[in-house]
C-alpha positions as CSV (number, residue, x, y, z in Angstrom):
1,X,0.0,0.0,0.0
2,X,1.3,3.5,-1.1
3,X,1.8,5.5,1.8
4,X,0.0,8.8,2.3
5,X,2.3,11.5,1.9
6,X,2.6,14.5,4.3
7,X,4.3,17.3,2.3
8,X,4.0,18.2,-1.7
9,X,8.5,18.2,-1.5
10,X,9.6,14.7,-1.4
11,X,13.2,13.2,-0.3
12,X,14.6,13.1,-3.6
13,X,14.3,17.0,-3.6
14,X,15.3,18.1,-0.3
15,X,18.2,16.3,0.3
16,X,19.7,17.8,-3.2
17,X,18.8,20.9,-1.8
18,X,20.4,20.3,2.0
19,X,23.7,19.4,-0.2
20,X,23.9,23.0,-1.9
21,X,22.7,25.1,1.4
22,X,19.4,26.0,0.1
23,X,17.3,24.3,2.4
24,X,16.3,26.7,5.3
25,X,17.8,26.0,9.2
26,X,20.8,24.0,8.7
27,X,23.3,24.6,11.0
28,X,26.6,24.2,8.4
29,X,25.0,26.9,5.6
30,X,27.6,29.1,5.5
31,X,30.1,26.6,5.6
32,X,28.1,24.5,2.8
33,X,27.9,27.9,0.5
34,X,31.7,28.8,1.1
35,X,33.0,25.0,0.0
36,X,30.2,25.3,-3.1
37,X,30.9,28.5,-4.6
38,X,35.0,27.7,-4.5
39,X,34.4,24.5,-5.7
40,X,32.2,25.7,-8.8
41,X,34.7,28.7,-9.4
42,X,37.5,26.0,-9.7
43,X,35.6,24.3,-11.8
44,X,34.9,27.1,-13.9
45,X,38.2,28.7,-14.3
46,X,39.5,25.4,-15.8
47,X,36.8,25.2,-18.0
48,X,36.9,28.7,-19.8
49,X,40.3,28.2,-19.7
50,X,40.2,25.1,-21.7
51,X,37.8,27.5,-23.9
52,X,40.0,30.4,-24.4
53,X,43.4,28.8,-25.1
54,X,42.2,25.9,-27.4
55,X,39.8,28.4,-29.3
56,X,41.2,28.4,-32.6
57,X,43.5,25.6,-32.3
58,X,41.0,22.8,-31.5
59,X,38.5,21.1,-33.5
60,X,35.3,22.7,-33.6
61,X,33.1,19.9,-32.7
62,X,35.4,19.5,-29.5
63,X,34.9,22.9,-29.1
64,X,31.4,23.0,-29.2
65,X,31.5,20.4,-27.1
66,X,33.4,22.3,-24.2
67,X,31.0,25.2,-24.4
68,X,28.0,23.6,-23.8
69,X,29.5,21.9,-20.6
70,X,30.7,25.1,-19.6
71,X,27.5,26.5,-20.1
72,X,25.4,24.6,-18.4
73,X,27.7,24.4,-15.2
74,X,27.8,28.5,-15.4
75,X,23.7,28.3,-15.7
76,X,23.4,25.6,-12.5
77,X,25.8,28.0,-10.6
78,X,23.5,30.7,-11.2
79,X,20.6,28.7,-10.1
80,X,22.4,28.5,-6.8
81,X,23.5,32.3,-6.1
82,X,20.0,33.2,-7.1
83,X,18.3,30.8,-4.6
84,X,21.2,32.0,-2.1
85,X,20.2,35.4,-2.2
86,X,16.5,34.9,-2.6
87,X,16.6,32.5,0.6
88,X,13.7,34.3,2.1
89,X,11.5,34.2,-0.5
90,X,11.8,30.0,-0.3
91,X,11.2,30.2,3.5
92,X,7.9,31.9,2.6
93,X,6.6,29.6,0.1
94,X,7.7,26.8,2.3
95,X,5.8,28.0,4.8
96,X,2.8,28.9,3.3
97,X,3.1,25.0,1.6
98,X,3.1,23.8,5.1
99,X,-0.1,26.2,6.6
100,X,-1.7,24.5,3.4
101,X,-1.3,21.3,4.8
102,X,-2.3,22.0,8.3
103,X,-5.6,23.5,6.8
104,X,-6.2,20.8,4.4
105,X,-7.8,18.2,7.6
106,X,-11.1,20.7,7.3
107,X,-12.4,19.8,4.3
108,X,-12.6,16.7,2.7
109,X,-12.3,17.7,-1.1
110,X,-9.0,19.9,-0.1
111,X,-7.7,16.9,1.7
112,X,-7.9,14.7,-1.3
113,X,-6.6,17.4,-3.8
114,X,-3.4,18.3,-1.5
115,X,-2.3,14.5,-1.5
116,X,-3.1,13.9,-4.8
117,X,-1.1,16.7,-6.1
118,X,1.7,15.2,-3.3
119,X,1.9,12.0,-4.6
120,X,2.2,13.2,-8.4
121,X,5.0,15.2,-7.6
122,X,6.4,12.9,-6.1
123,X,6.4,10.6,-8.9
124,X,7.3,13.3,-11.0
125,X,10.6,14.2,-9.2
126,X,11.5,10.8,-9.0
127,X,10.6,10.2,-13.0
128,X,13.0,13.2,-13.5
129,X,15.9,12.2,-11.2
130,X,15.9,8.8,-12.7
131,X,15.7,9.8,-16.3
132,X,18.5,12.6,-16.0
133,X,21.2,10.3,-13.8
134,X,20.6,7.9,-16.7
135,X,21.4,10.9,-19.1
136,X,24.3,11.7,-16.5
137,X,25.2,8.2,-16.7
138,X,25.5,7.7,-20.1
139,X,27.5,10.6,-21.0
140,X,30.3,9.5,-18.8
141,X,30.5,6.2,-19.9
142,X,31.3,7.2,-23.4
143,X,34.4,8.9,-21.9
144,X,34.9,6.0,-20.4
145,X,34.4,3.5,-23.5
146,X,36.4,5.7,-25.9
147,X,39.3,5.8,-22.9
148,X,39.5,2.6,-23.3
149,X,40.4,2.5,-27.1
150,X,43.3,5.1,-26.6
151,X,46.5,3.5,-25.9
152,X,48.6,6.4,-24.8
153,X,47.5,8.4,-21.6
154,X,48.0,11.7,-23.2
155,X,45.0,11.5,-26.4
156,X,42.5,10.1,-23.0
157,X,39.8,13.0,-22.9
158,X,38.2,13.9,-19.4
159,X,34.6,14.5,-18.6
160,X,34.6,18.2,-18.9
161,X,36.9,19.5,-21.1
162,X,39.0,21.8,-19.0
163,X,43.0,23.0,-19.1
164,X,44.6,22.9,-15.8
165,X,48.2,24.9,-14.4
166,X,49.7,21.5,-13.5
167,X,50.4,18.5,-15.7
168,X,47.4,16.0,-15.7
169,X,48.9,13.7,-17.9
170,X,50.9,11.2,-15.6
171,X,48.6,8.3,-14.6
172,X,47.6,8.6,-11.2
173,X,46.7,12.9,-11.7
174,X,44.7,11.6,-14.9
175,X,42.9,9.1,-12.4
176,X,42.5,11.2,-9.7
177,X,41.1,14.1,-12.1
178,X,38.5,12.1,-13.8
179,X,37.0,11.0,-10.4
180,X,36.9,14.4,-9.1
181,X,34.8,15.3,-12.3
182,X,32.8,12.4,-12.8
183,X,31.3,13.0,-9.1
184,X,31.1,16.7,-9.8
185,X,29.0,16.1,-12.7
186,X,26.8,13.6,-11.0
187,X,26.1,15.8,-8.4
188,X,25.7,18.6,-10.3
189,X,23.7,17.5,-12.5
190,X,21.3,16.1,-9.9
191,X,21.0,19.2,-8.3
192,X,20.4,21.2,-11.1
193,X,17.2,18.7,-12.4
194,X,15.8,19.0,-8.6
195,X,16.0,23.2,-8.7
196,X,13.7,22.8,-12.0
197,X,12.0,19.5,-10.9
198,X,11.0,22.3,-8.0
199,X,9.2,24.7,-10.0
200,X,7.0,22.1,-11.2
201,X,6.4,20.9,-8.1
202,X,5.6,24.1,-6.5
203,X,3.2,24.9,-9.9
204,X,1.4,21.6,-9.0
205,X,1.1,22.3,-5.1
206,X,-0.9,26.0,-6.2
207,X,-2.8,24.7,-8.9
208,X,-3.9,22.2,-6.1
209,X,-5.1,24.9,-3.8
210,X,-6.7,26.7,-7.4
211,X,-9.0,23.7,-7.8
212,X,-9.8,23.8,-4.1
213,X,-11.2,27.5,-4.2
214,X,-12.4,26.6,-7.9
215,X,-15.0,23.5,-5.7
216,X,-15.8,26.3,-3.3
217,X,-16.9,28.8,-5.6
218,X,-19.3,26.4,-7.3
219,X,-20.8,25.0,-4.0
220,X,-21.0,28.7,-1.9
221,X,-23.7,29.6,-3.8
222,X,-27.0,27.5,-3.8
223,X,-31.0,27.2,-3.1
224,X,-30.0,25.5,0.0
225,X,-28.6,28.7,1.8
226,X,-31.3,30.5,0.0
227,X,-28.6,32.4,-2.0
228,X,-26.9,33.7,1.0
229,X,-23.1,34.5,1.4
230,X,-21.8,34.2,5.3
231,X,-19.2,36.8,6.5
232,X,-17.2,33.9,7.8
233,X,-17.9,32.1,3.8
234,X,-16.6,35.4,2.3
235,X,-13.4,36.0,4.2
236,X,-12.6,32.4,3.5
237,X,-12.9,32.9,-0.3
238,X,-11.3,36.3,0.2
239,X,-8.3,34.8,2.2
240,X,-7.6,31.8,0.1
241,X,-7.5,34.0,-3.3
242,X,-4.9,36.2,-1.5
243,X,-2.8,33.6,-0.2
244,X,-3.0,31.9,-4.0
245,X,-2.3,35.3,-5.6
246,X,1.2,36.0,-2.8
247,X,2.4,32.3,-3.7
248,X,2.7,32.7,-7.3
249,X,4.0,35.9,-6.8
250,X,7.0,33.8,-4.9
251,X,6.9,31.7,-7.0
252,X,7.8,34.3,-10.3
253,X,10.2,35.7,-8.1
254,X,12.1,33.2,-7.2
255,X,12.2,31.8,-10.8
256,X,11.9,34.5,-12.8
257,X,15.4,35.5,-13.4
258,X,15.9,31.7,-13.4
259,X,14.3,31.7,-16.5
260,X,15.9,34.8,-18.1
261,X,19.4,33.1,-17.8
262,X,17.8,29.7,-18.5
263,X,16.6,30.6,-21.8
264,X,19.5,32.4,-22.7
265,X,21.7,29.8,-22.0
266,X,19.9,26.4,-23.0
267,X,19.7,28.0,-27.0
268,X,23.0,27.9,-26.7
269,X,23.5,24.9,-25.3
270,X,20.4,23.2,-27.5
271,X,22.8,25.0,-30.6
272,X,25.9,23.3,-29.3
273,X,24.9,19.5,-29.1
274,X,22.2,19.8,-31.9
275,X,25.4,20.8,-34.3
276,X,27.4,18.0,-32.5
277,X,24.5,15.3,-33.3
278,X,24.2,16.5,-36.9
279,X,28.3,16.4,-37.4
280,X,28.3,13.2,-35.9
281,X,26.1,11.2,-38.7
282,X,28.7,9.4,-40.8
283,X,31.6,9.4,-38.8
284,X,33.5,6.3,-37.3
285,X,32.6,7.4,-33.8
286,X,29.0,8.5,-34.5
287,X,27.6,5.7,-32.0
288,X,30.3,7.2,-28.7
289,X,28.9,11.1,-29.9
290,X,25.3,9.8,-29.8
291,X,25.3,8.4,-26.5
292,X,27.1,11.1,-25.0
293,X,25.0,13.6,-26.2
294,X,21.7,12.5,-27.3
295,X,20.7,12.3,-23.6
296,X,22.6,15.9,-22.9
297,X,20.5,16.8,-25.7
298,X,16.7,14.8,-24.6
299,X,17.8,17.1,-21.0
300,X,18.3,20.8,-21.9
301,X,15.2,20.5,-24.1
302,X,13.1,18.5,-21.0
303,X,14.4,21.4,-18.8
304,X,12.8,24.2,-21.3
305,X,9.5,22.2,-21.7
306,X,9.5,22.3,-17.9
307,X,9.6,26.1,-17.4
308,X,7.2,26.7,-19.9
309,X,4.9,23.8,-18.9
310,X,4.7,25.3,-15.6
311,X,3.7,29.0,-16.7
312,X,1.6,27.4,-19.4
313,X,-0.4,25.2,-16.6
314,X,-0.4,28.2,-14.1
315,X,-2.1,30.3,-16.3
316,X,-4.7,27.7,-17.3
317,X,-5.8,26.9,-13.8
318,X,-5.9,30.5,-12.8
319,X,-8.1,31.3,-15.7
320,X,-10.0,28.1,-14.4
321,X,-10.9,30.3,-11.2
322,X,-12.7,33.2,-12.8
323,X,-15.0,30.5,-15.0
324,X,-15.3,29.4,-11.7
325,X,-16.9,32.0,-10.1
326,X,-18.6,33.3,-12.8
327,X,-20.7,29.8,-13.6
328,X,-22.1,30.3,-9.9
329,X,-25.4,31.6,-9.2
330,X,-23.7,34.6,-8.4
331,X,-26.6,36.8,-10.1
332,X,-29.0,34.9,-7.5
333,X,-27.1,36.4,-4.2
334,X,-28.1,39.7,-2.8
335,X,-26.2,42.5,-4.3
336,X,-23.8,42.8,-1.6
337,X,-22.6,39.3,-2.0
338,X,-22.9,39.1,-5.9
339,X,-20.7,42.4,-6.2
340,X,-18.2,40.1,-3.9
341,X,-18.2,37.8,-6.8
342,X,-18.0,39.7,-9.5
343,X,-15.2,41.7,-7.8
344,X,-13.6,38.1,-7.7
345,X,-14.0,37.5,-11.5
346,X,-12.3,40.7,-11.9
347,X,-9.5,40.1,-9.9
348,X,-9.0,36.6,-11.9
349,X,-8.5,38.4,-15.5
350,X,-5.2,39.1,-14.2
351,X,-3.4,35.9,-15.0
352,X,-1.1,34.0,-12.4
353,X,2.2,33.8,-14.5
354,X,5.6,33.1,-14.3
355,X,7.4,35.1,-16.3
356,X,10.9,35.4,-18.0
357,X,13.1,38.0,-16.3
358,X,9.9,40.2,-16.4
359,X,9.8,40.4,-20.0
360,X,7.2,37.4,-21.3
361,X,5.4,34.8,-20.4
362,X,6.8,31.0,-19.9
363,X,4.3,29.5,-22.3
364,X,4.3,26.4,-25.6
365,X,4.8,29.0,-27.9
366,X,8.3,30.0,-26.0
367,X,9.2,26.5,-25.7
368,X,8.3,26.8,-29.8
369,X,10.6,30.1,-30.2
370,X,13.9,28.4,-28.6
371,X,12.9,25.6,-31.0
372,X,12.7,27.3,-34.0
373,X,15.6,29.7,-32.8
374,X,18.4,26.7,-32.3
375,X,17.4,25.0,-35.4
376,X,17.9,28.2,-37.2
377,X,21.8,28.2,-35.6
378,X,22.7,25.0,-36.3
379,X,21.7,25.2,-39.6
380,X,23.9,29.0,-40.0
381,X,27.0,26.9,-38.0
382,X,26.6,24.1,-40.7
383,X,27.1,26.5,-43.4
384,X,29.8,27.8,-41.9
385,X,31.4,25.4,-41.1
């Protein structure tokens, strides 16, 4: 029997989370932070150094290669500074999840929703952290498999193309290197799925609460209270509509410049390994490039259709809340409850939305736009090339 759960973030969330400080009351943050943030800038001055000094000596496809590893550890480092500095903002949503819970007992409908939405993001984090360690996973190995082909220690590539002060080609520094990256890019890579894996779990926990005022509307209103509205039936309405409208607005800013440095980055990235994949056809090592970056690849897109999923859903369910209201028998109530109503609907034309950096909506059609956008630059990079 599936047990019942009793919060919407799951394990395989919060521990990725108590790993990179983000989680609130931990007693080694600061300490957790400091060792993170030298550790990624380490990690990034090898790598852009690898960039700069093999620029126009280097193949391009290895090149190209480089930079979108580069890129996407420069865009999960962000993530972290940006939920760093926003820390309080997370407390607030966390603790408005939790008050959600311990309100949920009331009402049977509510309870059912909440869990529902639990277990499904659940599953859903769980989905994603599988599928993206077996993306992880795979790209690895192929550094692994085509190590194993090359007979002198020097033409062995690493994980993450980077160019280091010290030689690294001796044996046991070549060893010692490749471990060091290969758990960096596990755990890095896990962390960075859980930080969007979050959003969607967050988007699922309000559009939970949306359908719970979305049932109340449409039973308030009825013969059997002769049409009436209570004070105490208003300012619960009134209440839970705030307390909706103040958690997306945590919600967009928390991931709002997420997104702006998200989509900036993941066309580039999508651009990268798209021109590796089509490069790739024909060659003798066409089946090592596929499986070390079709699942790179099958990710950065996934984490793109996330984000704009999540504003595309949002907006849905809150446009769900002012059908809501208005397909009630508002127009039965006295006048001093149906203007309460209608003041509702009114309020609900303004769209719950995540937004990217303030400019646009995260909807399909954005998740179209970087589509059409990295096609396009592969197909100018193949020309060029």
């Amino acid at each position: 029997m599936e047990q019942i759960p009793t919060s919407t973030i799951n394990r395989s969330i919060e521990i990725p989370l108590r790993i990179f400080g983000i989680w609130p009351g931990l007693p080694y943050i600061s300490f957790c932070r400091l060792f993170w943030t030298t550790t990624l800038v380490a990690v990034q001055s090898f790598q852009y150094r690898y960039l700069v000094t093999y620029l126009y000596t280097v193949d391009f496809s290895d090149l190209m290669d480089g930079l979108s590893a580069t890129l996407s550890f420069s865009q999960f480092f962000s993530k972290l500074i940006i939920f760093w500095l926003k820390q309080r903002t997370f407390v607030k949503i966390l603790a408005m999840m939790a008050m959600d819970w311990k309100k949920m007992s009331s009402d049977d409908f509510s309870t059912r929703v909440t869990i529902s939405k639990a277990i499904l993001s659940h599953n859903f984090a769980n989905f994603v952290f599988g599928t993206y360690s077996i993306a992880i996973t795979l790209y690895c190995a192929s550094i692994f498999m085509s190590n194993l082909e090359a007979t002198d220690i020097s033409t062995r590539t690493l994980i993450l193309k980077m160019d280091f002060p010290f030689n690294s080609d001796t044996r046991f520094v070549y060893g010692l290197v490749l471990v060091i990256q290969f758990f960096c890019t596990v755990l890095y890579g896990s962390a960075a799925v859980m930080l969007n894996a979050l959003l969607i779990v967050l988007v699922l926990h309000l559009a939970g609460q949306l359908e719970i005022l979305g049932k109340w509307l449409s039973d308030i209103i009825s013969k059997d209270n002769e049409y009436r509205l209570s004070v105490k039936t208003i300012r619960k309405i009134i209440e839970k509509h705030q307390n909706i409208i103040i958690f997306s607005k945590n919600i967009e800013n928390l991931y709002s410049d997420i997104a702006l440095i998200l989509f900036m980055s993941d066309t580039l990235i999508i651009c990268c390994i798209g021109f590796l994949l089509v490069r790739s056809i024909g060659k003798p090592d066409s089946a090592t490039i596929l499986m070390k970056s079709l699942g790179f690849y099958a990710a950065m897109n996934s984490e793109v259709f996330m984000f704009c999923f999540a504003g595309e859903y949002l907006s849905a369910k809150s446009r769900a809340i002012g059908d809501a209201a208005y397909n009630s028998q508002w127009y039965q109530c006295r006048f001093q409850d149906s203007r309460i109503i209608l003041f509702l609907i009114m309020r609900s034309q303004n769209q719950l939305t995540i937004t990217i950096g303030k400019f646009m909506d995260l909807s399909f059609e954005r998740f179209l736009n970087i589509m059409k956008a990295s096609a396009s630059y592969v197909s100018v990079m193949l020309a060029m090339y």
